[in-house]
VMD Tcl script that draws the C-alpha trace (Angstrom):
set ca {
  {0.00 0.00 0.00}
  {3.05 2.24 0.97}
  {3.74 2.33 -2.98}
  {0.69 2.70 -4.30}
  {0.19 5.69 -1.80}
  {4.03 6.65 -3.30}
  {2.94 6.50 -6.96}
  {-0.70 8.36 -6.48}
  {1.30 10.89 -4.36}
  {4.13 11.71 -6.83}
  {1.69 12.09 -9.97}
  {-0.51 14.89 -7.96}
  {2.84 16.40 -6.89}
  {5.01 16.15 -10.72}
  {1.66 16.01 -13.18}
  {-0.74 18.79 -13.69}
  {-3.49 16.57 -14.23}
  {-5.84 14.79 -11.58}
  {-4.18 10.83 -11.26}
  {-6.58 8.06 -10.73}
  {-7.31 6.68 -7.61}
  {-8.88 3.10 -7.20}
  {-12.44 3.72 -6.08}
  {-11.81 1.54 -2.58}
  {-8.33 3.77 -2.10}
  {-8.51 5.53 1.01}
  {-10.47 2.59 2.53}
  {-7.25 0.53 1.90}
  {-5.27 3.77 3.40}
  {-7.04 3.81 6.42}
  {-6.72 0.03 6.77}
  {-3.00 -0.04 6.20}
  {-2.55 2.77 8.99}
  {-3.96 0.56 11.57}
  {-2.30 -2.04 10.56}
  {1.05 -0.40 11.45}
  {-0.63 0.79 14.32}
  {-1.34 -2.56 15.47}
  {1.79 -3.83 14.82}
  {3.69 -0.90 16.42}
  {1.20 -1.61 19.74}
  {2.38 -5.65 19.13}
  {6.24 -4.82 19.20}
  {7.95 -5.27 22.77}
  {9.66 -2.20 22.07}
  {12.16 -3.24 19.95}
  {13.94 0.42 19.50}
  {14.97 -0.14 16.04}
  {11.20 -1.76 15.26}
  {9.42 0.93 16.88}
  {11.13 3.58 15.75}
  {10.33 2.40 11.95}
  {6.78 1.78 12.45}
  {6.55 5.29 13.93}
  {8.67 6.72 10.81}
  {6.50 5.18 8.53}
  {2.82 6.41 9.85}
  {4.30 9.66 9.94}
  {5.57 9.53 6.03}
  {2.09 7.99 5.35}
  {0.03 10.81 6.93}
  {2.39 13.11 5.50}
  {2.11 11.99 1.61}
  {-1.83 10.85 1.76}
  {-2.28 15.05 3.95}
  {-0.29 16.16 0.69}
  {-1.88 14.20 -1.69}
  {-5.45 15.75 -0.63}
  {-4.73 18.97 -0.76}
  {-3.70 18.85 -4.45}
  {-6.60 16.36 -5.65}
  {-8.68 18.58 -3.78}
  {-7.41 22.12 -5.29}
  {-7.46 20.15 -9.40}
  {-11.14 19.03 -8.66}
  {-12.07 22.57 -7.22}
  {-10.03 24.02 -10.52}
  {-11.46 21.76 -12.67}
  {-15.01 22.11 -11.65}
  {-14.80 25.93 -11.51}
  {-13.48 26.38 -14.60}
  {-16.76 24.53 -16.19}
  {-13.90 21.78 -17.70}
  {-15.75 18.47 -17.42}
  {-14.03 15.96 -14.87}
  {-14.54 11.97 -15.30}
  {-15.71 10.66 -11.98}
  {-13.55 7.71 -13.59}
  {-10.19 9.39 -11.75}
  {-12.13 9.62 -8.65}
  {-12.51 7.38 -5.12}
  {-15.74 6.81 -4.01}
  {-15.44 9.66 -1.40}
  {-14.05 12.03 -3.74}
  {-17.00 10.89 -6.26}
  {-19.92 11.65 -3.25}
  {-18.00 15.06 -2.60}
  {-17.95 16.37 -6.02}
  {-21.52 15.34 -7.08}
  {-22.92 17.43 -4.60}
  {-19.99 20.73 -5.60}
  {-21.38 20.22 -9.24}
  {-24.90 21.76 -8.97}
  {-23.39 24.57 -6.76}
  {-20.68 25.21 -8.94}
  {-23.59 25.37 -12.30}
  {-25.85 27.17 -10.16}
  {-23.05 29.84 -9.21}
  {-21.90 30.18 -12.44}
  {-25.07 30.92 -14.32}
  {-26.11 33.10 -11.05}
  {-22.60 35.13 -12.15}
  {-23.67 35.33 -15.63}
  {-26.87 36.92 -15.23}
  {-25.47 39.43 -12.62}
  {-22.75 40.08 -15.41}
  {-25.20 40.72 -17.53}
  {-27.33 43.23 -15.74}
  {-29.74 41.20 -14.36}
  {-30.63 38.37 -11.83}
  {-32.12 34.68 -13.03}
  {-34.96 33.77 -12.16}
  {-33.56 30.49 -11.25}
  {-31.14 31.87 -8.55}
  {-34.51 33.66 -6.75}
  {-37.27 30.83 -6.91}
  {-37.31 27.98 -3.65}
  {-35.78 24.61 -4.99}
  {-37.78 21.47 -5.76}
  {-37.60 18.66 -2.88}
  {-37.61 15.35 -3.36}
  {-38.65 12.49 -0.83}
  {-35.95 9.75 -0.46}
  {-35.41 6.37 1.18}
  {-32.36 5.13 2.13}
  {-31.20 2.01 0.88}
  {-27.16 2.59 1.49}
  {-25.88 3.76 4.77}
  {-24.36 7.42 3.77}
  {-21.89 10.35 5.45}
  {-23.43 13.60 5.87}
  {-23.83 15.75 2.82}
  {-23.93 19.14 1.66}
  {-27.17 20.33 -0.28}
  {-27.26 22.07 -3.04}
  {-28.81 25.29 -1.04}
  {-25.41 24.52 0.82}
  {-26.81 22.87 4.29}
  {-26.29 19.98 6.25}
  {-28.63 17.07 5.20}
  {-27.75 13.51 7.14}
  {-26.13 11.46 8.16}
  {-28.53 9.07 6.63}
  {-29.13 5.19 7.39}
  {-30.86 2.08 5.66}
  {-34.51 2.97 5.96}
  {-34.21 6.58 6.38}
  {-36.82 9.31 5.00}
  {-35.95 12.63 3.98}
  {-36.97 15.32 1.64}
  {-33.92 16.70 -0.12}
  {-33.21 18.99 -3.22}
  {-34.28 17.80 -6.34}
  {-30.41 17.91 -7.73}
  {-28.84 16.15 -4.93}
  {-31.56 13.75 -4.62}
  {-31.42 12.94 -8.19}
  {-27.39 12.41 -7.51}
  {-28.13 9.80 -4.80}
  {-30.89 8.12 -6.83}
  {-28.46 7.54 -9.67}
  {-26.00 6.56 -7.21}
  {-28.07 3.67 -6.29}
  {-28.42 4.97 -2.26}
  {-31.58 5.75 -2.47}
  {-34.91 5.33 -4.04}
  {-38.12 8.20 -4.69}
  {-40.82 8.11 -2.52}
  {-43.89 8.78 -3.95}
  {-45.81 11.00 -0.88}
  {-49.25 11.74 -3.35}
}
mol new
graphics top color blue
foreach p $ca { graphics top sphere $p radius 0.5 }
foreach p [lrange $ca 0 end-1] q [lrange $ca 1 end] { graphics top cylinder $p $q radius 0.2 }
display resetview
């Protein structure tokens, strides 16, 4: 894992470009930090052991700290520059994260537009559409597209969401419409 971090790492840091990241690859990070945990806990302090163990969390947290910041500031750049980003180079966190930054980031830029251009949409002024969900996935806490807090959210959970991020989750295959006529 300590190579794979390496190699992900060293493109964000030398390429331009957003690298790809396996879709299960901070899942395996976070795994291979406890495991080095655990084994540092498991040593009978062995000096030479210890101190390695210790060395190499460190390098970890340093390199995957790193290696957020940049994915982070090439999706924001990306995404605010209207250039279209495959979800294809993303993790599954990253993927959640940037759904729900994509309708903001539209919405923002066509609010800029109009404003530009003398005048204010429509759009921008009008209360969103909600849709009623159930959960069928277990998911983090999001933002909305009117930027607020909706969740956490688990199996069997009902909520009424905006249209665009519930439309996100649908398609996602976390949740399902429910029909409240």
């Amino acid at each position: 894992m300590y190579d794979e971090l390496y190699q992900a790492w060293k493109h964000e840091v030398t390429d331009s470009t957003l690298g790809t990241l396996p879709r299960d690859f901070y899942e395996r990070i976070i795994q291979y930090l406890r495991k080095i945990n655990e084994e540092n806990s498991l040593t009978d302090n062995k000096a030479l052991k210890t101190a390695l163990l210790e060395r190499e969390f460190v390098n970890v947290n340093r390199m995957l700290g790193e290696l957020l910041r940049l994915r982070y500031k090439k999706i924001v750049k990306s995404t605010t520059q209207t250039q279209k980003l495959s979800t294809d180079l993303l993790a599954l966190e990253e993927i959640q994260l940037f759904e729900s930054f994509v309708p903001f980031t539209e919405a923002y830029q066509k609010f800029t537009k109009s404003l530009l251009q003398g005048y204010i949409s429509k759009s921008n002024q009008e209360p969103r559409k909600r849709i009623t969900l159930r959960f069928s996935k277990d998911i983090p806490q999001i933002i909305g597209v009117d930027m607020k807090p909706y969740g956490p959210f688990i199996v069997e959970d009902l909520a009424s969401l905006p249209a665009q991020n519930a439309k996100i989750l649908v398609k996602q295959g976390l949740s399902v419409i429910v029909d409240v006529t």
